[in-house]
C-alpha positions as CSV (number, residue, x, y, z in Angstrom):
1,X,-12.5,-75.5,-59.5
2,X,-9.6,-77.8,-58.6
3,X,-6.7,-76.8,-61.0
4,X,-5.5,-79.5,-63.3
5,X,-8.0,-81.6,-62.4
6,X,-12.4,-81.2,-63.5
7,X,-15.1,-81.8,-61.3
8,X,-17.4,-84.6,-62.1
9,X,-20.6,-82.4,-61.9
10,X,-21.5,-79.5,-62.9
11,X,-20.7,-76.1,-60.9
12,X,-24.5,-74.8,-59.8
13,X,-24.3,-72.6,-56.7
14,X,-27.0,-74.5,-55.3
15,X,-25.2,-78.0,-55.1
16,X,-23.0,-78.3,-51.6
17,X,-21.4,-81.6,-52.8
18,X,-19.2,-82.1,-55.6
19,X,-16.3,-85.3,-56.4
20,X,-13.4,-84.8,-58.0
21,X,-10.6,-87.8,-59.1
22,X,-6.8,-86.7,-58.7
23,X,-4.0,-89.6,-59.4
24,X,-2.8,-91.5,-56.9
25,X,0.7,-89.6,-56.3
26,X,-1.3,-86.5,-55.7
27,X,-0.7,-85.1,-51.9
28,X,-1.5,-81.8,-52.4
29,X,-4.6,-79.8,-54.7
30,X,-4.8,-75.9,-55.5
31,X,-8.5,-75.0,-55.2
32,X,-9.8,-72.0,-57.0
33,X,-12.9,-70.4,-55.5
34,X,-14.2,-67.3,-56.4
35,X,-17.1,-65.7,-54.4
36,X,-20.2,-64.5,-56.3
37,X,-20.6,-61.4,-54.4
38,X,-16.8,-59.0,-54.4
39,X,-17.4,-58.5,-50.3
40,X,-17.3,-61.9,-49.7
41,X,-14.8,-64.2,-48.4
42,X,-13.7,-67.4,-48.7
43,X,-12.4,-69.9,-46.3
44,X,-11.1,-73.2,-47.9
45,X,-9.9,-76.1,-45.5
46,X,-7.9,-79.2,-47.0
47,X,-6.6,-80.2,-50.1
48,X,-3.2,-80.4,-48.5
49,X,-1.9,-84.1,-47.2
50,X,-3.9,-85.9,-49.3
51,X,-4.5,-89.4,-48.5
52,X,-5.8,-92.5,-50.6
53,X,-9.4,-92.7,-50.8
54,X,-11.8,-90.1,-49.7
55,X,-10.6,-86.6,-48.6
56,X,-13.4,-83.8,-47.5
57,X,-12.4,-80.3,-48.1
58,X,-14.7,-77.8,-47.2
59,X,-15.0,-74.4,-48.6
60,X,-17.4,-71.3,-46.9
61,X,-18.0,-68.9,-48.4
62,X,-19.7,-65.6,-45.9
63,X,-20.8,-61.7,-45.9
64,X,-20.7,-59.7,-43.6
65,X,-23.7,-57.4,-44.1
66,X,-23.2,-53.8,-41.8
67,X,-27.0,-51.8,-41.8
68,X,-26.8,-48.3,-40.3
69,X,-30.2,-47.5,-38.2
């Protein structure tokens, strides 16, 4: 979620690609991302120095899974 401002589609954990539409004084966004699994972690970069037009942020999301043989 990008706080203050909605998504245009829907939040499905299987979609990679999502818009959003923040005014045009907008530089910086606060993006909320909470991981489905609580050993997870999340890596977010952008949504600082916004620009006009089109900005990519991209957001990870990873597990590190430790098995003892």
């Amino acid at each position: 979620m990008i706080e203050g401002n909605p998504l245009k589609e829907k939040f499905a954990k299987e979609t990679l690609d999502y818009t959003a539409e923040v005014s045009y004084e907008t530089e910086n966004i606060n993006i909320l991302a909470t991981p489905e699994d609580e050993n997870a972690t999340v890596d977010i970069k952008g949504g600082d120095k916004l620009v006009v037009g089109e900005n990519v942020i991209t957001i990870n999301s990873s597990i590190f899974i430790f098995r003892s043989c």
